[in-house]
C-alpha positions as CSV (number, residue, x, y, z in Angstrom):
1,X,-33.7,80.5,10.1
2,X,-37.2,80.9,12.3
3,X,-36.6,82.3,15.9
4,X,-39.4,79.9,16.5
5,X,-40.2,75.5,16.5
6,X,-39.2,73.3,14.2
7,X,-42.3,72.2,12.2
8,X,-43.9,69.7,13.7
9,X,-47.0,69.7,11.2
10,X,-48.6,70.3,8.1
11,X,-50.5,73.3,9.3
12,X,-47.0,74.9,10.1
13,X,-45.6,74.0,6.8
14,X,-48.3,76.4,5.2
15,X,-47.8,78.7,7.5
16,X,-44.6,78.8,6.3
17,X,-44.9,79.0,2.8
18,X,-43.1,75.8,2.4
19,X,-44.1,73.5,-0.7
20,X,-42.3,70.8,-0.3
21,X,-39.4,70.4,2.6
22,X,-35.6,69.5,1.9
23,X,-35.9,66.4,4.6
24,X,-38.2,64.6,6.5
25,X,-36.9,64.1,10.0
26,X,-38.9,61.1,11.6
27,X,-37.9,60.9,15.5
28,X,-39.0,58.4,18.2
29,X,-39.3,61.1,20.8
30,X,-41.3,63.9,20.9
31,X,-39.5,67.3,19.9
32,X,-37.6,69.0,22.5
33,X,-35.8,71.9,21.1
34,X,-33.3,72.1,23.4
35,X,-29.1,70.8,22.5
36,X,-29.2,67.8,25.2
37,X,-32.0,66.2,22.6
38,X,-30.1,65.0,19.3
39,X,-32.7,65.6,16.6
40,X,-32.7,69.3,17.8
41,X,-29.4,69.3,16.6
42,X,-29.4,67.7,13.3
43,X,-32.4,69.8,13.1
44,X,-31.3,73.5,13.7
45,X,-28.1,72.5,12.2
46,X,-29.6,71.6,8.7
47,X,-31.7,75.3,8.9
48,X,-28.6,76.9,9.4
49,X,-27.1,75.6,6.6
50,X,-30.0,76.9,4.8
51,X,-32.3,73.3,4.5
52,X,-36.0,73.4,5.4
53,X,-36.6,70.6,7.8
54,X,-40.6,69.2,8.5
55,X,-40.5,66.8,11.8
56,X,-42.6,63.9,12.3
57,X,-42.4,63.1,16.0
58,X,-43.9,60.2,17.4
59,X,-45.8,58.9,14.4
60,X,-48.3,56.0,14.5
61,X,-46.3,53.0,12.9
62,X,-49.1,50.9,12.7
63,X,-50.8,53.7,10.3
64,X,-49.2,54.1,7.0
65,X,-50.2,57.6,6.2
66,X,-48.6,58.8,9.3
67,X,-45.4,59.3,7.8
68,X,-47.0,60.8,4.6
69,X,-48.3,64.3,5.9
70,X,-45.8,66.6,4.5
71,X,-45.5,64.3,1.1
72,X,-41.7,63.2,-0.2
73,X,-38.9,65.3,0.9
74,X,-37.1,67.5,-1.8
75,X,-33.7,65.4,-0.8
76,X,-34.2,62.5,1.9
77,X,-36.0,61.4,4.8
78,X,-34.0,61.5,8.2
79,X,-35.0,58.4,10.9
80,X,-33.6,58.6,14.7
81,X,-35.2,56.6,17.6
82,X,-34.6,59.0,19.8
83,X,-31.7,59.9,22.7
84,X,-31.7,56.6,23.8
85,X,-32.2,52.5,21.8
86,X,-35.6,52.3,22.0
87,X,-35.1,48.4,23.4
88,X,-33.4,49.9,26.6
89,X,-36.0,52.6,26.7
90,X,-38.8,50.2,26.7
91,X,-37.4,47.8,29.6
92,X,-35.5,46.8,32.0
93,X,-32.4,44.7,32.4
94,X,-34.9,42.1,33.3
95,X,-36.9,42.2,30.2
96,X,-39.8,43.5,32.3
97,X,-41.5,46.6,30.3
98,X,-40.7,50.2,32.0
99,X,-44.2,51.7,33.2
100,X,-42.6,55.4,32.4
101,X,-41.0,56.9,28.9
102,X,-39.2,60.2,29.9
103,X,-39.3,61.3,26.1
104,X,-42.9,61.7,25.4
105,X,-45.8,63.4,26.7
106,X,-46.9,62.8,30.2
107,X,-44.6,60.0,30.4
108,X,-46.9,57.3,28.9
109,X,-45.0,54.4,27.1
110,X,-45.8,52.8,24.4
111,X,-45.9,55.5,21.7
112,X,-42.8,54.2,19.5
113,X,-42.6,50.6,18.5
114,X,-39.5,48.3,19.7
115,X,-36.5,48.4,17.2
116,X,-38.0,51.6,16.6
117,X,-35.2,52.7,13.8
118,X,-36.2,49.5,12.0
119,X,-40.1,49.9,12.3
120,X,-39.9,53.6,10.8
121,X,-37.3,52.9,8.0
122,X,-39.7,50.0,7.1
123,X,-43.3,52.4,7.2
124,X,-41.2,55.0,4.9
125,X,-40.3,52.4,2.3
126,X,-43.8,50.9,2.0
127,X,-45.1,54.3,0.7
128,X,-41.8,55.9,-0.5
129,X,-39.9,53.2,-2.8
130,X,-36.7,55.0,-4.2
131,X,-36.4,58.4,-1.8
132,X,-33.2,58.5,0.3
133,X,-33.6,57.2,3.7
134,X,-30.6,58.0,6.1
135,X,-30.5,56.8,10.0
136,X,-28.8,58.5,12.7
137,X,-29.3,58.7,16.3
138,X,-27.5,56.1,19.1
139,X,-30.0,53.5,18.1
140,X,-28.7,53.2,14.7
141,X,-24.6,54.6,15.9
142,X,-24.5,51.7,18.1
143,X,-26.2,49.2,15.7
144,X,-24.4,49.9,12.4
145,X,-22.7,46.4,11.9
146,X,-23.5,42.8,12.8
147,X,-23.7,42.9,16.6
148,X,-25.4,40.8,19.6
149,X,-28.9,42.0,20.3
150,X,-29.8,40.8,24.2
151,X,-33.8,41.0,23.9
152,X,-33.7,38.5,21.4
153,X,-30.8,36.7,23.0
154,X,-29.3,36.5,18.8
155,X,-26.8,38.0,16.5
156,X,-28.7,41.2,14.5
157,X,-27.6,42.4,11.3
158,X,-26.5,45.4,10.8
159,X,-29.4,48.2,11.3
160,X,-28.6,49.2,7.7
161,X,-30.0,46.1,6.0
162,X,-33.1,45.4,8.5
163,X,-34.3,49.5,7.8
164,X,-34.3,49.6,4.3
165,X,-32.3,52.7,4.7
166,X,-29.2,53.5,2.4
167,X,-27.1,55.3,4.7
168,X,-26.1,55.3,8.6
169,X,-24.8,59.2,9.9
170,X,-23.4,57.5,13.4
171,X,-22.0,59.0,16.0
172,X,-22.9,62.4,17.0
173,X,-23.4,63.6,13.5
174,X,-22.6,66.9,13.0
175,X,-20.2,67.3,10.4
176,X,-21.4,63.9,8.4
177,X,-24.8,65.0,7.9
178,X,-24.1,68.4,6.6
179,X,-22.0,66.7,3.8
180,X,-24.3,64.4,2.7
181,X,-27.2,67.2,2.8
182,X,-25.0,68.9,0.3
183,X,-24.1,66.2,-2.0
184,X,-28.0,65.4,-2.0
185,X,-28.5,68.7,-3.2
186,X,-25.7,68.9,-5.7
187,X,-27.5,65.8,-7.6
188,X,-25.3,63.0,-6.3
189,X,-27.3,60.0,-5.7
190,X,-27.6,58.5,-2.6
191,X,-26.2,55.0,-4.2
192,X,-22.9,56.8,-4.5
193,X,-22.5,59.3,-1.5
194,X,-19.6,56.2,-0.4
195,X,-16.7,58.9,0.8
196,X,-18.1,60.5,3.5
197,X,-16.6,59.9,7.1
198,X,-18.6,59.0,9.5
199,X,-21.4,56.9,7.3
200,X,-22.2,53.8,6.8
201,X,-23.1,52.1,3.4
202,X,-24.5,49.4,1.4
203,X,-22.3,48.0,-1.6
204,X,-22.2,45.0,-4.1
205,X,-18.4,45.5,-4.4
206,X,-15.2,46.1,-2.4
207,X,-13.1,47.2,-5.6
208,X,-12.6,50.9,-5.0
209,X,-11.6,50.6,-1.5
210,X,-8.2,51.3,-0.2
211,X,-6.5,50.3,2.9
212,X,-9.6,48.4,4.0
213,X,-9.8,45.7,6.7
214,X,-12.1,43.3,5.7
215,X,-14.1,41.8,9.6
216,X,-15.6,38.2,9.7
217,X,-18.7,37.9,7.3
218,X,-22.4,37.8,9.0
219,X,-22.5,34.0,8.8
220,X,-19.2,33.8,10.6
221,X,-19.6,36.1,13.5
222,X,-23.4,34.4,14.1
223,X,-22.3,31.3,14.2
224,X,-19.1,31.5,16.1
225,X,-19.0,33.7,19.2
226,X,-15.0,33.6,19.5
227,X,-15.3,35.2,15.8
228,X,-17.5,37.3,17.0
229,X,-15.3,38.4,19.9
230,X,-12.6,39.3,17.3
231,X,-14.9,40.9,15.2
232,X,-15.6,43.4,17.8
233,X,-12.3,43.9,19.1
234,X,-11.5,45.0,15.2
235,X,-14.4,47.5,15.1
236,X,-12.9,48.9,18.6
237,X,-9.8,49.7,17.6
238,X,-10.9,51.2,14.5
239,X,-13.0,54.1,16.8
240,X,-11.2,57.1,16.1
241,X,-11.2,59.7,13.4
242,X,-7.5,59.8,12.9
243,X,-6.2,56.2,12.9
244,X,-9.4,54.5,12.3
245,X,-9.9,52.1,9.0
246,X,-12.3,51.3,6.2
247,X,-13.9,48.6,7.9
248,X,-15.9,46.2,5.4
249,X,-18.8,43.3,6.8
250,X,-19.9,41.0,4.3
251,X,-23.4,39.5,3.7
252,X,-24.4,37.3,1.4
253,X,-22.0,36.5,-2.0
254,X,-22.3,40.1,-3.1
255,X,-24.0,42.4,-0.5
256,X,-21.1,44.6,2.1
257,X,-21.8,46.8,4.9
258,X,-18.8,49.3,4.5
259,X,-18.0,51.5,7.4
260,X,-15.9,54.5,6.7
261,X,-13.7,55.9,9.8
262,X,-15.5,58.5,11.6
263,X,-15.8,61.9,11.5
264,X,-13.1,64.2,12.8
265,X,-13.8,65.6,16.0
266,X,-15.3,69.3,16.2
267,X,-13.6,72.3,17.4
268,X,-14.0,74.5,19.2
269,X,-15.6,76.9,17.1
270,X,-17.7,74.4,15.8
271,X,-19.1,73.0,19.0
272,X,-19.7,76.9,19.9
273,X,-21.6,77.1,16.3
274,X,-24.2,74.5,17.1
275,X,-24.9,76.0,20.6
276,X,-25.5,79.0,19.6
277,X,-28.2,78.0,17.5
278,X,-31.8,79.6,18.2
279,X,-33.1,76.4,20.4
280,X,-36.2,77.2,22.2
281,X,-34.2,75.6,25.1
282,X,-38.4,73.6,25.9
283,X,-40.6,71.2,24.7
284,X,-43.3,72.2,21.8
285,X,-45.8,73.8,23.5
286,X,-48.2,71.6,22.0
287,X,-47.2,69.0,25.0
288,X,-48.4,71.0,27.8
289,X,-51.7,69.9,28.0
290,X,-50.9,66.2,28.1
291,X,-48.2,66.9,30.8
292,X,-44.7,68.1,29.0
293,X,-42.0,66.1,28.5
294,X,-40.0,64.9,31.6
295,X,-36.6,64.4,30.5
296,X,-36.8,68.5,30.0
297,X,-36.5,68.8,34.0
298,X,-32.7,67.7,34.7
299,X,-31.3,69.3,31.2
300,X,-33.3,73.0,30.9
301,X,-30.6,74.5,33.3
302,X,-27.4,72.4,32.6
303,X,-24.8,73.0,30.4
304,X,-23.0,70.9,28.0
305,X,-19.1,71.6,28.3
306,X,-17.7,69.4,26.4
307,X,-18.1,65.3,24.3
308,X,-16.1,62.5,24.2
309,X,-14.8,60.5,26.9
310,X,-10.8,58.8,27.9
311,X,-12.1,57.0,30.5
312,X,-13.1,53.8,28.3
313,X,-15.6,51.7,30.6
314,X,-16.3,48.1,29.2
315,X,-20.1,48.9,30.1
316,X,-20.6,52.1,28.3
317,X,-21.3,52.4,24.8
318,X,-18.9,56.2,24.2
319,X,-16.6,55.0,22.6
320,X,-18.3,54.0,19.6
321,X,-20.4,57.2,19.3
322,X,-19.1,60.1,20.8
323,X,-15.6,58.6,20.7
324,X,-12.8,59.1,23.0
325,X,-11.3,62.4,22.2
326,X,-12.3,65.4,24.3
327,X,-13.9,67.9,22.3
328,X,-14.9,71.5,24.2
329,X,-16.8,74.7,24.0
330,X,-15.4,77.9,24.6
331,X,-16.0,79.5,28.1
332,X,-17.6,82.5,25.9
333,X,-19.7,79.9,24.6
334,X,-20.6,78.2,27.6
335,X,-21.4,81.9,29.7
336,X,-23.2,83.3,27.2
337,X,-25.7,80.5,27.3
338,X,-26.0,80.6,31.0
339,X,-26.6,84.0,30.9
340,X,-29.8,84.1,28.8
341,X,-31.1,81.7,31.8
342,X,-31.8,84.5,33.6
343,X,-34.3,85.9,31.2
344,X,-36.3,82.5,31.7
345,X,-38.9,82.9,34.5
346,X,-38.3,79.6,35.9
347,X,-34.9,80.1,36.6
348,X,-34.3,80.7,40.3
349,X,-30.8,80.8,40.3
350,X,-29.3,77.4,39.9
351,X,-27.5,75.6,37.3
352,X,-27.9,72.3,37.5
353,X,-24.9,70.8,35.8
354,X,-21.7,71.6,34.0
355,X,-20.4,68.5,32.2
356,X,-20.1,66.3,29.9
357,X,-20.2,62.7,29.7
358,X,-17.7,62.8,32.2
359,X,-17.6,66.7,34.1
360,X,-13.9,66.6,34.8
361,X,-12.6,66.3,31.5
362,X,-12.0,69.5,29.3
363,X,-9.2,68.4,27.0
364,X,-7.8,65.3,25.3
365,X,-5.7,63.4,28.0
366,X,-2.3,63.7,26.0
367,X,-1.0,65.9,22.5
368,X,-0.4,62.6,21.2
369,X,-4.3,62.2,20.5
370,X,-4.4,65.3,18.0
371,X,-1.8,64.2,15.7
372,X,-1.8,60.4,16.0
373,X,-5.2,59.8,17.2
374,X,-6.0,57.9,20.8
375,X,-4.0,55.0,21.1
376,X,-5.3,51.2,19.9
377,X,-5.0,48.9,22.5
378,X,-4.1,50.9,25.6
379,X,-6.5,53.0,27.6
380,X,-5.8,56.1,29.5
381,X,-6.8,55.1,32.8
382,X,-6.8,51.7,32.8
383,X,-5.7,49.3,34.5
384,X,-3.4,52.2,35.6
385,X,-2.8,56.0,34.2
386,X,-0.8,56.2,31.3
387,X,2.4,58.2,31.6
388,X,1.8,60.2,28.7
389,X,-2.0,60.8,30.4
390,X,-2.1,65.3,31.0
391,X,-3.9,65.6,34.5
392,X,-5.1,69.7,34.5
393,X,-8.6,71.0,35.9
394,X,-7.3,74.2,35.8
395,X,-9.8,75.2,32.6
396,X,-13.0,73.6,33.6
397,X,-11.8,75.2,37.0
398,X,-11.8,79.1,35.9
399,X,-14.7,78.5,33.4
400,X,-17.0,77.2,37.2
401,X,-15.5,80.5,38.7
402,X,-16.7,82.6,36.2
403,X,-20.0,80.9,36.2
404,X,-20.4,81.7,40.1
405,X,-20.0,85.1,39.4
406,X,-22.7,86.0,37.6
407,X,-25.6,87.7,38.2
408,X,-28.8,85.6,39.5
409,X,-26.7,82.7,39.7
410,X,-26.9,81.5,43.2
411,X,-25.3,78.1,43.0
412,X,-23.2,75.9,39.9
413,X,-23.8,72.2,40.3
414,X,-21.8,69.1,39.0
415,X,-24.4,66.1,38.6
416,X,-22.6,64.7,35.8
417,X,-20.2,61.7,36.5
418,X,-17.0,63.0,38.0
419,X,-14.4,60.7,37.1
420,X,-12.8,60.1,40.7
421,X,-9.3,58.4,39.5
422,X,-8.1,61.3,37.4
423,X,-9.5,64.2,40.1
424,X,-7.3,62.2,42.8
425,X,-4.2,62.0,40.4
426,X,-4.1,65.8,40.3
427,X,-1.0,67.0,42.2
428,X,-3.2,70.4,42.2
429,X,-5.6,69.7,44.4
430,X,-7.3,73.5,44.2
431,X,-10.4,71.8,42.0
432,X,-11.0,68.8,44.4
433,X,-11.6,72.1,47.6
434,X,-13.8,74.1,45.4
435,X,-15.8,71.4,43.9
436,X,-16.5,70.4,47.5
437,X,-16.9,74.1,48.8
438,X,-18.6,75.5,45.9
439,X,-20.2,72.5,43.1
440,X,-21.9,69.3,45.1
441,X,-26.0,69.9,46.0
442,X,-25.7,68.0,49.4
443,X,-24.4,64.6,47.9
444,X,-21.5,63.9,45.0
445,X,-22.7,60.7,42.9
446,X,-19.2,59.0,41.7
447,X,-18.9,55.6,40.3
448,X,-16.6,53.0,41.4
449,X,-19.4,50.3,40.7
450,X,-17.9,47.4,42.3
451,X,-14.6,46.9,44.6
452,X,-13.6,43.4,43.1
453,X,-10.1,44.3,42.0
454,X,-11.1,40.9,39.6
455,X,-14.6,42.4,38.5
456,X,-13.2,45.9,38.1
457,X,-10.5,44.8,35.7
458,X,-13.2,43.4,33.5
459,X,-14.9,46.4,33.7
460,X,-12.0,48.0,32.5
461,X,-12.3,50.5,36.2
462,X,-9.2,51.2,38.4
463,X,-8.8,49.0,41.4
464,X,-10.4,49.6,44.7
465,X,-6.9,51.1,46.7
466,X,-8.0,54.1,44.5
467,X,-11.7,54.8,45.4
468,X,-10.7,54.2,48.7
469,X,-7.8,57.2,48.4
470,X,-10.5,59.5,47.0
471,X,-13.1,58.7,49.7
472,X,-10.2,59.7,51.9
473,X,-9.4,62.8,50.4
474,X,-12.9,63.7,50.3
475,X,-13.9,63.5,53.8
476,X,-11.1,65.4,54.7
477,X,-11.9,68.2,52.8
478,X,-15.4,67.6,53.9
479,X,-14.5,68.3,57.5
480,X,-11.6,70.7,57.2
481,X,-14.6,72.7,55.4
482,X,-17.2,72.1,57.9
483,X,-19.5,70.6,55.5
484,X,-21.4,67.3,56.0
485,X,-21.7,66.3,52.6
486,X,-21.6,62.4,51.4
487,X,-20.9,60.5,49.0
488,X,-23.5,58.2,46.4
489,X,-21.5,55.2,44.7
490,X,-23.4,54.1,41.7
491,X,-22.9,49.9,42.1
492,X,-23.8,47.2,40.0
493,X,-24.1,44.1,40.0
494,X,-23.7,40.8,37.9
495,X,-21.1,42.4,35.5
496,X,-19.0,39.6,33.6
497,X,-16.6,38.2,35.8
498,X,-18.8,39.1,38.6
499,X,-19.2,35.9,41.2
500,X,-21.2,34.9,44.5
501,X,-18.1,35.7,46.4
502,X,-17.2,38.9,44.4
503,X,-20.5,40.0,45.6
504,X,-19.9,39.1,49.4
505,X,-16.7,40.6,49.1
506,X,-18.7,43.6,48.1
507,X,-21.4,43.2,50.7
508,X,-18.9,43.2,53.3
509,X,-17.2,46.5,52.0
510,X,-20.7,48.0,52.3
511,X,-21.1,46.4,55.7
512,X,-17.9,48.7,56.9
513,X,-18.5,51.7,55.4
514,X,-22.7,51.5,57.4
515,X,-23.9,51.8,53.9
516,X,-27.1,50.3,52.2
517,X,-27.6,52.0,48.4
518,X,-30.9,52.5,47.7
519,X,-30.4,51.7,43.8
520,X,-28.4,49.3,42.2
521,X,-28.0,48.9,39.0
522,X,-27.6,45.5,37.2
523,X,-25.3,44.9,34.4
524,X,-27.4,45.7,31.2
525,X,-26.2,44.4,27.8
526,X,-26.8,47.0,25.4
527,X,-25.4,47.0,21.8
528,X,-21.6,47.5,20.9
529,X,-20.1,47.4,24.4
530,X,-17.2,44.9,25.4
531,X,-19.1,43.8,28.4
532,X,-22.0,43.3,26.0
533,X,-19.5,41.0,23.8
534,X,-18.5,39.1,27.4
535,X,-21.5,38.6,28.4
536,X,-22.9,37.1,25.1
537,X,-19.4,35.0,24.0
538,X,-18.2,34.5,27.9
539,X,-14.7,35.7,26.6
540,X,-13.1,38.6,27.0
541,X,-12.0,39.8,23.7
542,X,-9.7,42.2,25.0
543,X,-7.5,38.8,25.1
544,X,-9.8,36.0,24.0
545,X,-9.9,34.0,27.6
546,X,-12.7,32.7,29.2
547,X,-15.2,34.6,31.6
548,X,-17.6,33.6,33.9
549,X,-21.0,35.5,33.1
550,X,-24.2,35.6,35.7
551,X,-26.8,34.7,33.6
552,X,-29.3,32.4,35.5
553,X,-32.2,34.8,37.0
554,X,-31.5,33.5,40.1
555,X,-28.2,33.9,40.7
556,X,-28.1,37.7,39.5
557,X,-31.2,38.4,42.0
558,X,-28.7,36.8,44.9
559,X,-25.5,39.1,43.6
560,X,-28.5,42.3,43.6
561,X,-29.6,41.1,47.2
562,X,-26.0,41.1,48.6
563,X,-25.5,44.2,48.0
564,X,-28.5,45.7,49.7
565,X,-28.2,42.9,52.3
566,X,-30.0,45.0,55.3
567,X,-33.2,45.2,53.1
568,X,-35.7,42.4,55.4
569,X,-36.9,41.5,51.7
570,X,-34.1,40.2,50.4
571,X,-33.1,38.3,53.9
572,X,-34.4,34.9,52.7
573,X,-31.6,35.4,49.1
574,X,-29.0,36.7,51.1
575,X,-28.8,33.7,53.1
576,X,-28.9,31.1,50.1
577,X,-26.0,33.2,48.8
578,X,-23.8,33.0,52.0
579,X,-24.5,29.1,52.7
580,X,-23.4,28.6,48.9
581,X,-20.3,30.4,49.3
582,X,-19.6,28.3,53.0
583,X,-19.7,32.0,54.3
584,X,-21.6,31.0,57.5
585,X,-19.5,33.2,59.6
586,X,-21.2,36.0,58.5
587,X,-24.9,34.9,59.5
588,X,-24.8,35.6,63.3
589,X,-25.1,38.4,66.5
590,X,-21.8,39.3,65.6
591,X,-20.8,42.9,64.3
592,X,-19.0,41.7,61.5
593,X,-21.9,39.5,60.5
594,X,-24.5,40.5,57.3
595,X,-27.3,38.4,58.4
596,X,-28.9,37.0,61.8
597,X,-29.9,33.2,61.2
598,X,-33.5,33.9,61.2
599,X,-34.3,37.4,61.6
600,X,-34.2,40.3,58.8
601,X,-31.3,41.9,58.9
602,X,-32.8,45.5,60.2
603,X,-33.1,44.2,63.6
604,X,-29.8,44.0,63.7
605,X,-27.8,46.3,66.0
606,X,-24.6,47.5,65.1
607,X,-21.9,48.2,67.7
608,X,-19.4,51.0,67.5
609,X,-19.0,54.2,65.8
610,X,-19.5,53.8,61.7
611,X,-17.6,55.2,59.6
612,X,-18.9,59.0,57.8
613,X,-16.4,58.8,54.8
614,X,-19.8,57.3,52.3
615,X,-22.7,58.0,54.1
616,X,-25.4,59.2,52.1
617,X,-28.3,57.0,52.1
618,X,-27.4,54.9,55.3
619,X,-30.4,53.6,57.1
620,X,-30.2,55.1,60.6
């Protein structure tokens, strides 16, 4: 294994002494060798299991040879789009086209085409017939059966059959790609590497299949979105590595997408093992010139904790590829890392993060999980904790003490999400002080995203009585301590379920707290989430009855305005909104009203003392 880059050309394959390499890895961002970037991973991974790896970062689709400069890999080419769907990394929720790409050089755009798994798997094929293809990345996790695509507003096949690629490695990868690297170079052909956890393949028969569930065929689930609905509920419940089933999608008279259940989840040791690889912990020097990569900036001096997340949002893809099991390094693991920031000479004494998809969780939320795997149909948190749910900081909590103490580290921050609900059901309430005496940068970001007990149940978040004990709790601690530190709620608006009087009810919540948020974030319907499914079948398939879905432009841009009502742009909106809801007692002088009649609402003067519990971000 080089203490060096990946190779990123053919110049470096010579270098090498490398004839021909093991696999091709063709990625939709540029290389960052660094373990917040997936292909760095997969990559170092496969060198420590003694596999020569060539990347091919970036490549010009429209140009054929572009994928040819190293020749045919020795056992398969590897496609990923990158760390994120290349359709939500090319726009916005309105369809508009984002002017920035965090992933490549300089931030310019445009240098991976849309469907970008798709595109590459079809440029391989044209010029490499018969060598193994196999996709991994979230692109392809999140895409790996039939499922509802909302920039073409249509049902998508799975990724599997549009790529030309004969195998899916979803979720995070790890142990499913080292297995098929090995059968590969045992001589098994890629038409029959079908055992495998964690993959995803292409099959003319079911035959040899046991204790399979057999989902709604393609034509079914694209012509009938209640089908669909059901479809996905199936796949969701089949999530985990321990109680999850063959699932098998059907295409055609004789063609099957087979799924098999996913891969176990790592341990310890084995999470420890792939960060302790040699990552250059940068981006390939050859970047600096056209302005690095940005997305280095918030991860270079952060550390990854732990995977998996119990908390089960509707909006958030996790649970279909990093899964809901907690999976954790070592605190050996975790200092020894942060200790070798201190020979970097940009380090000036701050880590930025210690976290996880969500910070606050170290362990699997009950011993059920490790022998019977997380539960089908019932969620941890929601709609309220389990009883069987384990609340305990007291790990992450001694492994942030012992990152305080060393030397050159001046501060440890938590910028990943906290998840407020299980922090406020801990009897112990040691972690809550010392994350606000010791872990929050001026401001603690949290999520509660709406306060709609109604819209919070269909995002699958607890109800507002327990943001509002948090924010409670906090401030106390905030001025017992001295501090004057606030709080950021991330919002959104026009989730499924999500009404014109939701929205005022959300507004007014705002109005009392003296809080305007400078960003919100509308509901975005990406791939193999069940908000995704409400908003595209208006049902909720948790139990199959209706929803009400924003959808028209203009209605969504009045939710989006009521929520940052004191902005004099969206005056003109807000006032549609309350005249359609007959909410004309809140357009007036009054203190308790949003709006004036005629005047933009940052004229208005408020009376009285406002409230300090969520203030960060309030207009003065």
């Amino acid at each position: 294994m080089n203490d060096d880059y990946m190779p990123i050309c053919r110049q470096d394959m010579v270098d090498r002494g490398i004839s021909q390499f093991d696999f091709v890895y063709v990625i939709g961002d540029a290389y960052v060798d660094h373990p917040s970037f997936g292909p760095a991973i997969i990559g170092r991974l496969l060198e420590a299991h003694g596999y020569s790896v060539g990347l091919i970062s970036q490549p010009d689709w429209k140009d054929d040879s572009s994928i040819s400069i190293y020749g045919e890999p020795r056992l398969a080419f590897l496609v990923s789009s990158g760390n994120m769907d290349s359709m939500v990394n090319h726009y916005y929720v309105s369809k508009k086209p984002r002017k920035t790409d965090a992933y490549t050089p300089g931030g310019e755009t445009g240098k991976r085409p849309d469907y970008a798994a798709v595109v590459y798997g079809n440029l391989i094929r044209r010029t490499y017939k018969h060598t193994p293809m196999i996709l991994g990345g979230i692109e392809a996790s999140l895409r790996r059966l039939a499922h509802y695509d909302y920039w073409s507003n249509k049902m998508k096949r799975s990724i599997l059959m549009d790529s030309g690629a004969d195998l899916i490695s979803y979720g995070m990868g790890e142990h499913s790609i080292v297995e098929i690297a090995d059968a590969l170079n045992a001589g098994i052909d890629i038409r029959d590497i079908t055992f495998i956890k964690g993959t995803v393949y292409k099959s003319t028969t079911t035959e040899n299949l046991y204790d399979a569930v057999t989902l709604p065929d393609y034509e079914q689930v694209s012509q009938d979105q209640k089908t669909y609905a059901q479809s996905f509920m199936i796949q969701y419940e089949n999530t985990d590595a321990i109680s999850g089933k063959i699932l098998v999608e059907q295409y055609g008279k004789k063609q099957f997408i087979i799924q098999n259940p996913p891969a176990l989840p790592l341990t310890t040791e084995e999470m420890d093992d792939i960060y302790s690889l040699p990552y250059m912990r940068t981006y390939h020097p050859s970047y600096e010139k056209m302005g690095g990569i940005p997305a280095i900036a918030e991860v270079k001096f952060s550390l990854i904790s732990s995977r998996g997340c119990f908390g089960g949002c509707n909006f958030c893809a996790l649970t279909f590829h990093q899964g809901r099991t907690i999976q954790q390094r070592s605190h050996e693991s975790i200092l020894e890392e942060a200790a070798a920031f201190q020979d970097d000479p940009e380090f000036k004494g701050y880590i930025h993060d210690v976290g996880g998809p969500t910070a606050n969780f170290r362990k699997p939320s009950c011993e059920k999980q490790m022998k019977s795997g997380v539960c089908r149909s019932q969620q941890c948190l929601f709609p309220k904790a389990c009883r069987n749910l384990r609340v305990d900081h007291q790990d992450y909590l001694a492994l942030l003490r012992k990152l305080r103490k060393l030397p050159k580290v001046k501060k440890v921050f938590i910028r990943s999400g906290i998840r407020y609900d299980y922090l406020i059901y801990d009897q112990n309430q040691t972690f809550f002080r010392e994350l606000v005496e010791h872990h929050i940068s001026g401001q603690l970001k949290v999520a509660p995203e709406h306060i709609s007990d109604r819209v919070l149940h269909y995002m699958g978040k607890p109800g507002k009585d327990v943001y509002d004990r948090f924010c409670r709790k906090y401030e106390q601690l905030n001025q017992e301590m001295g501090k004057n530190q606030f709080l950021v709620p991330y919002l959104m608006s026009s989730h499924p379920g999500s009404s014109l009087k939701d929205a005022i009810e959300l507004a007014e919540y705002l109005r009392d707290l003296g809080y305007m948020p400078e960003q919100v974030q509308d509901f975005y319907p990406t791939p193999s989430t069940i908000s995704t499914v409400m908003y595209y079948t208006e049902l909720d398939p948790r139990t199959g009855k209706s929803v009400y879905v924003p959808k028209n432009p203009h209605e969504k841009a009045l939710q989006r305005a009521l929520i940052q009502y004191r902005d004099p742009k969206n005056h003109a909106a807000v006032l549609e909104a309350l005249h359609k809801e007959h909410r004309e007692d809140l357009i007036g002088y009054d203190q308790h009203c949003l709006i004036m009649p005629g005047i933009p609402s940052s004229q208005l003067k408020r009376k009285g003392k406002q409230k300090t519990g969520v203030k960060t971000g309030r207009e003065s």
